[in-house]
C-alpha positions in Angstrom: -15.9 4.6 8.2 -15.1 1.3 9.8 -11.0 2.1 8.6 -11.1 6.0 10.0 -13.0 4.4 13.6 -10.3 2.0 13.9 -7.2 4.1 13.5 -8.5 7.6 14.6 -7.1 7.2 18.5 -3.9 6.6 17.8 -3.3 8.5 14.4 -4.5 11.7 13.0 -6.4 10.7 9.9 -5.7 13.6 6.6 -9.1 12.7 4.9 -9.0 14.0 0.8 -13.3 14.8 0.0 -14.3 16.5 -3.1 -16.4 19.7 -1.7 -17.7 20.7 1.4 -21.1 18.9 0.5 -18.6 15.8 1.0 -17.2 16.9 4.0 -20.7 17.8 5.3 -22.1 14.1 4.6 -18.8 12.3 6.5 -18.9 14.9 9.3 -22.2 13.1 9.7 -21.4 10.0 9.4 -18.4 10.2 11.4 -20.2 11.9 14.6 -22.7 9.0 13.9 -20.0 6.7 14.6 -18.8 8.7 17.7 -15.3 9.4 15.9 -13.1 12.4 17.4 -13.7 14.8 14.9 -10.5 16.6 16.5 -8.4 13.9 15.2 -9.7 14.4 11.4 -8.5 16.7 9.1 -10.3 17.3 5.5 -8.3 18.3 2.5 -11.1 19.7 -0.3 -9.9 19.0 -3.8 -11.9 17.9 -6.9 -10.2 13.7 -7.2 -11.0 10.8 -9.2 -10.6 8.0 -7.6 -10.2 6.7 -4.5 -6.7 5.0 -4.9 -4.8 7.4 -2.5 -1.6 4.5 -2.0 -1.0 4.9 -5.9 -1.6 8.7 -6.9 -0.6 10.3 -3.2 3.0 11.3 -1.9 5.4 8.6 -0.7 6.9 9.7 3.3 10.4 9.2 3.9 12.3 9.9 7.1 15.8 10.9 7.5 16.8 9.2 11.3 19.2 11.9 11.5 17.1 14.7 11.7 15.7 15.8 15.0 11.9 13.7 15.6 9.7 14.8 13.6 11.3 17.4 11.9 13.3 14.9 8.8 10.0 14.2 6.8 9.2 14.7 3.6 7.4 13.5 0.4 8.2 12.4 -2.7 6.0 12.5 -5.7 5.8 10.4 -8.1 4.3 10.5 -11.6 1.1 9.2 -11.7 0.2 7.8 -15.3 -3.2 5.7 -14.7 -1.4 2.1 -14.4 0.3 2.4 -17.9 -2.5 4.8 -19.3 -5.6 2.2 -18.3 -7.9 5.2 -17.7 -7.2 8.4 -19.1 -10.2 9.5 -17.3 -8.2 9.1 -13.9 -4.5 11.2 -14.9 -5.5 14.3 -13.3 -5.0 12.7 -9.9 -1.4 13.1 -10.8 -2.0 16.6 -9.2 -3.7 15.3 -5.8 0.3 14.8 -4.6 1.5 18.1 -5.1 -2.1 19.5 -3.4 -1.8 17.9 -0.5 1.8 18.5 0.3 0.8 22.4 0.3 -1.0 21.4 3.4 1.3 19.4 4.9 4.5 22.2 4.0 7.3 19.7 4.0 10.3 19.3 1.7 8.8 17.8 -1.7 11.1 15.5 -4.2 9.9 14.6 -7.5 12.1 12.3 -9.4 9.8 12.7 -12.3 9.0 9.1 -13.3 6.2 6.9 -13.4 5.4 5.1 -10.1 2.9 4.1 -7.7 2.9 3.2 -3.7 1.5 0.2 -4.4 4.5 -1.2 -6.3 6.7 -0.8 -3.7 6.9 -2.1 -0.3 9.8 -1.3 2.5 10.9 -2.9 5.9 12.6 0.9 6.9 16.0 -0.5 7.0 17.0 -0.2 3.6 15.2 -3.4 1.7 12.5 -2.6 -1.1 10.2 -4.9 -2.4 8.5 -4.9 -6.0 8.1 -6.9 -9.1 9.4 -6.9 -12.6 5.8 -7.0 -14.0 5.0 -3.6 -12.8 8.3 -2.0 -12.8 9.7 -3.5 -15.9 6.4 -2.7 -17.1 6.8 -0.6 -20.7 3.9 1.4 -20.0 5.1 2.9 -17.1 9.2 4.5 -18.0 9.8 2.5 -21.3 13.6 4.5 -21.5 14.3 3.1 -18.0 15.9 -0.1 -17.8 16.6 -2.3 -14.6 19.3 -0.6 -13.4 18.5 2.5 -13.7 15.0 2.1 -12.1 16.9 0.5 -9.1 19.1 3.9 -9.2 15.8 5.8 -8.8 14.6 3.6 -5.6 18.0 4.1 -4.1 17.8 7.9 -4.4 14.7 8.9 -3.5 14.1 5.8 -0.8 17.1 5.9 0.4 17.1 1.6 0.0 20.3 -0.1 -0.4 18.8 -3.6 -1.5 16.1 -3.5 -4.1 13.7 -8.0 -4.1 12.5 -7.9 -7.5 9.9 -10.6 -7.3 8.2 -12.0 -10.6 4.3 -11.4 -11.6 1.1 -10.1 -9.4 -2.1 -12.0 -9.1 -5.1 -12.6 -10.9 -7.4 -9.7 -11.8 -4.7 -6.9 -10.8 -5.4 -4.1 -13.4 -2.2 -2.5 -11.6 0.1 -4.7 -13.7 1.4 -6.8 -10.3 1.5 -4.3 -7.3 3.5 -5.9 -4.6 1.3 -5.1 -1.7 -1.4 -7.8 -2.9 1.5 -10.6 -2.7 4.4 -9.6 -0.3 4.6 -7.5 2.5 7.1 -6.9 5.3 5.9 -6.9 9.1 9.5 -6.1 10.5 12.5 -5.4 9.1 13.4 -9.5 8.6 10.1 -10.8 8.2 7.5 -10.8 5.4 4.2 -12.4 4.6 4.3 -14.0 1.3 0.3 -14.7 -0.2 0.6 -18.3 -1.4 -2.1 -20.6 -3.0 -2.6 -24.0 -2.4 -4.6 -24.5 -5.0 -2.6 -25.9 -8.0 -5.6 -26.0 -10.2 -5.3 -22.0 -9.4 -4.3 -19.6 -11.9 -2.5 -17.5 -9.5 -0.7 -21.2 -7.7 2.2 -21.1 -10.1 3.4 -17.4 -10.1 2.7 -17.0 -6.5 4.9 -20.0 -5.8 7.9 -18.6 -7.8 7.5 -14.8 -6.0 8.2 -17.4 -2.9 10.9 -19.7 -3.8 12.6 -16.2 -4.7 12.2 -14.9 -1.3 13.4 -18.0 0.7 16.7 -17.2 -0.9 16.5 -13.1 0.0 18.2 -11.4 2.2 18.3 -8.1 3.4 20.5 -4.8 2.8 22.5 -6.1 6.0 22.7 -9.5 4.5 20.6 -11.5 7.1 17.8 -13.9 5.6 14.0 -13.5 5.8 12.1 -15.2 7.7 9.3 -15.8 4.9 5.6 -16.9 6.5 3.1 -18.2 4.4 -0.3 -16.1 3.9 -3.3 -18.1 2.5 -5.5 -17.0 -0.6 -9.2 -16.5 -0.5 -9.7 -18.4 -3.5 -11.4 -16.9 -6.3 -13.6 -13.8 -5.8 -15.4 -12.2 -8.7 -17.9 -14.2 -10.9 -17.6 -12.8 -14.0 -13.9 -11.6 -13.8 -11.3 -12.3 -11.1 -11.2 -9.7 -8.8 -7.8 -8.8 -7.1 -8.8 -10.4 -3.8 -5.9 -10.5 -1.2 -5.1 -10.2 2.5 -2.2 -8.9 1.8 -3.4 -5.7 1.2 -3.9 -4.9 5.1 -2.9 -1.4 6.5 -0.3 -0.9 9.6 -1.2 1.2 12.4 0.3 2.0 15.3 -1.7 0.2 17.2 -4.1 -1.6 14.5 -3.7 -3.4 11.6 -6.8 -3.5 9.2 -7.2 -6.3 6.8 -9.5 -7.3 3.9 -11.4 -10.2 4.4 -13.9 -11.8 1.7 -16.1 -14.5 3.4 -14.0 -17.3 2.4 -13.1 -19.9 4.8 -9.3 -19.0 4.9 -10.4 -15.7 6.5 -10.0 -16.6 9.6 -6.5 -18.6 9.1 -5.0 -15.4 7.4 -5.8 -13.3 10.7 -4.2 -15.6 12.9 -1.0 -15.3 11.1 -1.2 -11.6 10.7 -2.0 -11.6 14.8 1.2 -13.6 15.6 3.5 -11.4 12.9 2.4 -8.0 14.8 1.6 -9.4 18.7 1.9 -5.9 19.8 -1.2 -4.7 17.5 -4.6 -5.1 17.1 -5.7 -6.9 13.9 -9.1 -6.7 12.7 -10.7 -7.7 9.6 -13.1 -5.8 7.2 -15.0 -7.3 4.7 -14.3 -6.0 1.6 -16.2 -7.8 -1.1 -17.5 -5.3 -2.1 -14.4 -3.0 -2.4 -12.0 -5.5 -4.0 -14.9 -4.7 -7.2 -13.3 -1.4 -7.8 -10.1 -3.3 -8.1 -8.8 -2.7 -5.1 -8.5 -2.5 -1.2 -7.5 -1.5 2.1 -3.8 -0.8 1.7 -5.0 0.7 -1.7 -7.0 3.6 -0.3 -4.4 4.7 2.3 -0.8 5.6 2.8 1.3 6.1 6.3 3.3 9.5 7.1 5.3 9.0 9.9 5.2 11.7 12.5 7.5 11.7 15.2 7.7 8.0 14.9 4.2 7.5 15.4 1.5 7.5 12.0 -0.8 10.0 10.2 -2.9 8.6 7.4 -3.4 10.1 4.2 -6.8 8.2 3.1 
Protein backbone atom coordinates (compact mmCIF):
# COMPACT_ATOMS: atom_id res chain seq x y z
CA UNK A 1 0.00 0.00 0.00
CA UNK A 2 2.88 2.28 1.00
CA UNK A 3 4.27 1.60 -3.03
CA UNK A 4 0.53 2.30 -4.73
CA UNK A 5 0.24 5.76 -2.16
CA UNK A 6 3.50 6.94 -3.38
CA UNK A 7 3.11 6.63 -7.07
CA UNK A 8 -0.72 6.83 -7.55
CA UNK A 9 -0.70 10.89 -8.42
CA UNK A 10 1.43 10.87 -10.97
CA UNK A 11 0.91 7.32 -12.58
CA UNK A 12 -2.10 5.13 -13.14
CA UNK A 13 -1.41 2.02 -11.09
CA UNK A 14 -2.78 -1.61 -13.20
CA UNK A 15 -3.17 -3.63 -9.89
CA UNK A 16 -3.29 -7.75 -10.82
CA UNK A 17 -5.78 -9.39 -7.46
CA UNK A 18 -6.93 -12.90 -7.54
CA UNK A 19 -10.93 -12.41 -7.15
CA UNK A 20 -13.10 -9.80 -6.34
CA UNK A 21 -12.88 -10.83 -2.51
CA UNK A 22 -9.24 -9.40 -3.21
CA UNK A 23 -10.17 -6.48 -4.85
CA UNK A 24 -12.83 -5.88 -2.12
CA UNK A 25 -10.16 -6.17 0.78
CA UNK A 26 -7.53 -3.49 -1.15
CA UNK A 27 -10.50 -1.18 -2.16
CA UNK A 28 -10.54 -1.00 1.69
CA UNK A 29 -7.38 -0.60 2.40
CA UNK A 30 -6.64 1.77 -0.24
CA UNK A 31 -9.73 4.27 0.68
CA UNK A 32 -8.14 3.69 4.27
CA UNK A 33 -5.08 5.24 2.97
CA UNK A 34 -7.06 8.11 1.19
CA UNK A 35 -5.67 6.70 -2.38
CA UNK A 36 -7.58 8.02 -5.66
CA UNK A 37 -9.34 5.03 -6.38
CA UNK A 38 -9.86 6.73 -9.96
CA UNK A 39 -6.22 6.33 -10.60
CA UNK A 40 -6.42 2.33 -9.91
CA UNK A 41 -7.28 -0.13 -12.14
CA UNK A 42 -7.78 -4.04 -11.02
CA UNK A 43 -7.09 -6.84 -13.36
CA UNK A 44 -8.87 -10.19 -11.75
CA UNK A 45 -6.93 -13.29 -12.63
CA UNK A 46 -6.17 -16.42 -10.56
CA UNK A 47 -1.65 -15.71 -10.07
CA UNK A 48 0.89 -17.26 -8.03
CA UNK A 49 3.10 -15.17 -7.04
CA UNK A 50 3.72 -11.79 -6.65
CA UNK A 51 6.81 -11.31 -8.89
CA UNK A 52 5.05 -9.20 -11.65
CA UNK A 53 8.91 -7.69 -13.06
CA UNK A 54 9.73 -11.40 -13.90
CA UNK A 55 6.36 -13.17 -15.25
CA UNK A 56 4.61 -9.76 -16.70
CA UNK A 57 5.06 -8.08 -20.29
CA UNK A 58 8.22 -6.03 -21.03
CA UNK A 59 6.96 -2.17 -22.65
CA UNK A 60 8.89 -0.98 -25.44
CA UNK A 61 8.40 2.36 -27.33
CA UNK A 62 8.96 3.03 -30.89
CA UNK A 63 9.97 7.21 -30.74
CA UNK A 64 8.77 7.36 -34.14
CA UNK A 65 5.30 6.66 -33.64
CA UNK A 66 3.01 9.43 -32.67
CA UNK A 67 2.95 9.79 -28.32
CA UNK A 68 1.48 7.37 -27.06
CA UNK A 69 0.37 5.45 -29.78
CA UNK A 70 4.13 3.22 -30.48
CA UNK A 71 3.73 0.93 -27.34
CA UNK A 72 3.65 -2.41 -27.06
CA UNK A 73 4.62 -5.57 -25.09
CA UNK A 74 6.62 -8.29 -25.46
CA UNK A 75 6.22 -11.50 -23.68
CA UNK A 76 8.58 -13.50 -22.63
CA UNK A 77 8.56 -17.22 -21.50
CA UNK A 78 8.32 -17.55 -18.06
CA UNK A 79 9.90 -20.93 -16.82
CA UNK A 80 10.07 -20.48 -12.86
CA UNK A 81 13.93 -19.23 -12.73
CA UNK A 82 15.23 -22.43 -14.51
CA UNK A 83 12.27 -24.63 -13.23
CA UNK A 84 12.90 -23.71 -9.23
CA UNK A 85 9.10 -23.98 -8.57
CA UNK A 86 7.00 -25.82 -10.78
CA UNK A 87 4.22 -24.75 -8.60
CA UNK A 88 4.69 -21.11 -10.01
CA UNK A 89 4.78 -21.88 -14.24
CA UNK A 90 1.34 -21.02 -14.76
CA UNK A 91 2.12 -17.33 -14.32
CA UNK A 92 3.61 -17.69 -17.68
CA UNK A 93 -0.09 -16.89 -18.79
CA UNK A 94 -0.47 -13.64 -16.50
CA UNK A 95 1.48 -11.76 -19.63
CA UNK A 96 -0.75 -12.64 -22.31
CA UNK A 97 -3.94 -11.86 -19.76
CA UNK A 98 -3.16 -8.63 -19.07
CA UNK A 99 -2.19 -7.48 -22.47
CA UNK A 100 -6.01 -8.30 -23.42
CA UNK A 101 -6.69 -5.42 -21.24
CA UNK A 102 -4.30 -3.27 -22.24
CA UNK A 103 -5.06 -4.12 -26.45
CA UNK A 104 -1.61 -3.19 -27.72
CA UNK A 105 0.62 -4.88 -30.26
CA UNK A 106 1.96 -8.14 -28.42
CA UNK A 107 5.57 -9.83 -29.48
CA UNK A 108 6.63 -13.09 -28.16
CA UNK A 109 10.04 -14.15 -29.09
CA UNK A 110 9.35 -17.35 -27.44
CA UNK A 111 12.29 -17.81 -25.12
CA UNK A 112 12.95 -17.96 -21.57
CA UNK A 113 13.42 -14.55 -19.88
CA UNK A 114 12.62 -12.42 -17.08
CA UNK A 115 12.43 -8.37 -16.43
CA UNK A 116 14.58 -8.78 -13.81
CA UNK A 117 17.59 -9.89 -15.93
CA UNK A 118 17.59 -7.04 -17.88
CA UNK A 119 17.98 -3.51 -17.31
CA UNK A 120 18.00 -0.45 -20.05
CA UNK A 121 19.11 3.25 -20.14
CA UNK A 122 16.36 3.78 -23.32
CA UNK A 123 19.01 4.71 -25.71
CA UNK A 124 20.01 1.44 -26.84
CA UNK A 125 22.37 -0.09 -23.92
CA UNK A 126 21.13 -3.38 -22.04
CA UNK A 127 22.35 -4.52 -18.95
CA UNK A 128 22.44 -8.35 -17.66
CA UNK A 129 24.72 -11.00 -16.54
CA UNK A 130 26.13 -14.24 -17.90
CA UNK A 131 24.92 -16.12 -14.67
CA UNK A 132 21.32 -15.65 -15.59
CA UNK A 133 21.42 -15.44 -19.17
CA UNK A 134 24.12 -17.95 -19.92
CA UNK A 135 22.15 -19.79 -17.39
CA UNK A 136 21.40 -23.59 -18.93
CA UNK A 137 18.19 -23.78 -17.33
CA UNK A 138 16.77 -21.01 -18.98
CA UNK A 139 17.43 -21.52 -23.34
CA UNK A 140 20.26 -24.26 -23.10
CA UNK A 141 20.21 -24.25 -27.36
CA UNK A 142 20.93 -20.54 -27.15
CA UNK A 143 24.36 -19.44 -27.10
CA UNK A 144 25.80 -15.85 -26.46
CA UNK A 145 25.32 -14.58 -29.54
CA UNK A 146 22.37 -15.63 -30.32
CA UNK A 147 20.78 -14.53 -27.03
CA UNK A 148 22.33 -10.95 -27.77
CA UNK A 149 20.37 -11.34 -31.33
CA UNK A 150 17.16 -11.85 -29.34
CA UNK A 151 17.74 -8.47 -27.00
CA UNK A 152 18.49 -6.67 -30.16
CA UNK A 153 15.24 -7.64 -31.80
CA UNK A 154 12.77 -7.38 -29.51
CA UNK A 155 14.54 -4.31 -27.40
CA UNK A 156 15.52 -2.69 -30.06
CA UNK A 157 19.30 -2.31 -27.99
CA UNK A 158 22.35 -1.89 -30.01
CA UNK A 159 24.91 -2.57 -27.15
CA UNK A 160 24.27 -5.58 -24.89
CA UNK A 161 27.02 -5.10 -20.72
CA UNK A 162 27.18 -8.55 -19.89
CA UNK A 163 28.30 -8.29 -16.22
CA UNK A 164 29.48 -11.50 -14.24
CA UNK A 165 27.48 -13.21 -11.19
CA UNK A 166 24.41 -11.81 -8.87
CA UNK A 167 24.52 -11.69 -5.17
CA UNK A 168 24.16 -13.73 -2.33
CA UNK A 169 20.83 -15.48 -1.69
CA UNK A 170 19.41 -14.64 -5.31
CA UNK A 171 17.24 -17.72 -6.16
CA UNK A 172 16.90 -15.83 -9.66
CA UNK A 173 20.24 -17.07 -10.74
CA UNK A 174 21.89 -13.26 -10.78
CA UNK A 175 19.13 -10.78 -11.86
CA UNK A 176 20.73 -7.53 -12.67
CA UNK A 177 18.45 -5.22 -11.04
CA UNK A 178 19.80 -6.31 -7.38
CA UNK A 179 23.45 -5.18 -8.69
CA UNK A 180 23.35 -2.54 -11.60
CA UNK A 181 20.97 -0.15 -12.54
CA UNK A 182 20.90 2.81 -14.91
CA UNK A 183 19.49 6.29 -13.64
CA UNK A 184 20.15 8.15 -17.14
CA UNK A 185 21.20 7.10 -20.14
CA UNK A 186 25.28 7.50 -19.07
CA UNK A 187 25.01 6.87 -15.59
CA UNK A 188 24.46 3.65 -13.40
CA UNK A 189 24.56 2.72 -9.74
CA UNK A 190 26.73 -0.20 -9.26
CA UNK A 191 25.90 -2.19 -5.51
CA UNK A 192 29.39 -2.66 -4.16
CA UNK A 193 30.58 -4.14 -0.78
CA UNK A 194 33.14 -3.02 1.27
CA UNK A 195 33.25 -5.76 3.22
CA UNK A 196 36.12 -8.16 1.89
CA UNK A 197 35.27 -10.73 4.45
CA UNK A 198 31.77 -10.62 2.41
CA UNK A 199 30.79 -13.36 0.20
CA UNK A 200 29.21 -11.07 -2.15
CA UNK A 201 32.81 -8.44 -1.93
CA UNK A 202 34.55 -10.31 -4.63
CA UNK A 203 31.90 -10.84 -7.50
CA UNK A 204 30.40 -7.49 -6.84
CA UNK A 205 33.80 -5.89 -7.32
CA UNK A 206 34.41 -7.67 -10.78
CA UNK A 207 30.55 -6.67 -12.15
CA UNK A 208 32.35 -3.06 -11.35
CA UNK A 209 35.79 -3.07 -12.72
CA UNK A 210 33.74 -4.35 -15.91
CA UNK A 211 31.66 -1.35 -15.91
CA UNK A 212 34.40 1.33 -15.46
CA UNK A 213 35.58 0.19 -18.82
CA UNK A 214 31.71 0.19 -20.51
CA UNK A 215 30.54 2.34 -22.65
CA UNK A 216 27.43 2.93 -24.25
CA UNK A 217 25.68 2.09 -27.81
CA UNK A 218 27.03 5.70 -28.83
CA UNK A 219 30.37 4.96 -27.50
CA UNK A 220 30.54 7.47 -24.50
CA UNK A 221 31.72 6.04 -21.06
CA UNK A 222 29.62 5.54 -17.89
CA UNK A 223 29.78 7.48 -15.24
CA UNK A 224 29.67 4.39 -12.63
CA UNK A 225 28.64 5.58 -8.84
CA UNK A 226 29.07 3.40 -6.11
CA UNK A 227 25.88 1.96 -4.08
CA UNK A 228 26.55 0.56 -0.67
CA UNK A 229 25.38 -3.00 0.71
CA UNK A 230 23.20 -3.56 3.66
CA UNK A 231 25.33 -6.19 4.89
CA UNK A 232 23.91 -9.45 5.46
CA UNK A 233 20.13 -9.85 6.04
CA UNK A 234 18.62 -13.27 6.69
CA UNK A 235 19.79 -15.45 9.73
CA UNK A 236 19.44 -18.66 8.62
CA UNK A 237 19.96 -18.13 4.85
CA UNK A 238 21.12 -14.98 3.01
CA UNK A 239 18.40 -13.18 1.82
CA UNK A 240 18.72 -11.14 -1.52
CA UNK A 241 18.98 -7.83 0.24
CA UNK A 242 19.67 -4.81 -2.12
CA UNK A 243 18.92 -1.15 -2.73
CA UNK A 244 19.32 -1.60 -5.99
CA UNK A 245 16.18 -2.94 -6.46
CA UNK A 246 14.32 0.56 -6.20
CA UNK A 247 11.41 1.42 -8.61
CA UNK A 248 11.46 4.78 -11.00
CA UNK A 249 8.57 6.95 -11.11
CA UNK A 250 7.86 9.84 -12.59
CA UNK A 251 8.12 11.80 -9.94
CA UNK A 252 9.24 9.11 -7.07
CA UNK A 253 11.56 6.68 -6.71
CA UNK A 254 10.89 3.87 -4.10
CA UNK A 255 13.66 1.98 -2.55
CA UNK A 256 14.19 -0.95 -0.19
CA UNK A 257 15.63 -0.33 2.90
CA UNK A 258 16.62 -3.03 5.69
CA UNK A 259 17.46 -1.17 9.00
CA UNK A 260 21.12 -1.35 8.44
CA UNK A 261 23.19 1.61 8.99
CA UNK A 262 24.07 2.12 5.18
CA UNK A 263 20.37 2.92 4.72
CA UNK A 264 20.67 6.18 4.95
CA UNK A 265 24.02 6.55 2.77
CA UNK A 266 22.38 4.55 -0.11
CA UNK A 267 19.38 7.21 -0.29
CA UNK A 268 21.64 10.08 -0.45
CA UNK A 269 23.19 8.73 -3.57
CA UNK A 270 20.00 7.62 -5.12
CA UNK A 271 18.71 11.53 -4.14
CA UNK A 272 21.70 13.15 -5.97
CA UNK A 273 21.40 10.48 -9.24
CA UNK A 274 17.58 11.51 -9.80
CA UNK A 275 17.53 15.43 -8.20
CA UNK A 276 14.34 15.89 -10.08
CA UNK A 277 12.47 12.99 -7.98
CA UNK A 278 11.40 12.13 -4.92
CA UNK A 279 13.21 9.25 -3.23
CA UNK A 280 11.77 7.47 -0.41
CA UNK A 281 12.62 4.42 1.31
CA UNK A 282 10.45 1.40 2.40
CA UNK A 283 11.49 -1.04 4.75
CA UNK A 284 11.45 -4.25 3.29
CA UNK A 285 12.74 -6.85 5.74
CA UNK A 286 10.24 -8.44 5.59
CA UNK A 287 9.70 -8.66 1.82
CA UNK A 288 13.30 -9.39 0.76
CA UNK A 289 12.03 -13.05 2.77
CA UNK A 290 10.07 -14.05 -0.23
CA UNK A 291 13.20 -13.53 -2.16
CA UNK A 292 12.61 -10.45 -3.42
CA UNK A 293 11.61 -6.64 -3.57
CA UNK A 294 10.49 -3.53 -4.79
CA UNK A 295 11.58 -3.43 -8.42
CA UNK A 296 10.58 -7.20 -8.24
CA UNK A 297 6.83 -6.67 -7.70
CA UNK A 298 6.49 -3.93 -10.40
CA UNK A 299 7.18 -3.03 -13.94
CA UNK A 300 6.83 0.55 -15.88
CA UNK A 301 4.64 1.03 -19.18
CA UNK A 302 5.34 4.10 -20.63
CA UNK A 303 2.35 6.12 -21.64
CA UNK A 304 2.82 9.14 -23.57
CA UNK A 305 6.08 9.57 -21.97
CA UNK A 306 4.89 9.55 -18.62
CA UNK A 307 4.48 5.87 -16.46
CA UNK A 308 1.66 3.28 -15.72
CA UNK A 309 2.58 0.57 -13.34
CA UNK A 310 1.81 -2.91 -13.73
CA UNK A 311 2.15 -4.21 -9.92
Amino acid sequence: MILIKAIHKSETVNLLVRDEMMENAVVDRLNCEKVDLHRIRFHLHSYADVWFRDYGPTFVVNREKEAGKGVAAVNWIFNAWGGKYPELMADTMIGCLINGHLMMECFKPGIVMEGGSIDVNGRGTVLTTEQCLLNKNRNPSLNKEEIESYLREFLGVDKVIWLGEGIAGDDTDGHVDDIARFVNPTTVLCAYEEDSDDENFLPLKRNYELLIKEADQDGHTLKVIKLPMPGRVGKERRLPASYANFYIGNDVVIVPVFGHKNDSAALKIIQEAFPDRKVTGVNCREMVAGLGTIHCISQQQPAELRLENCL
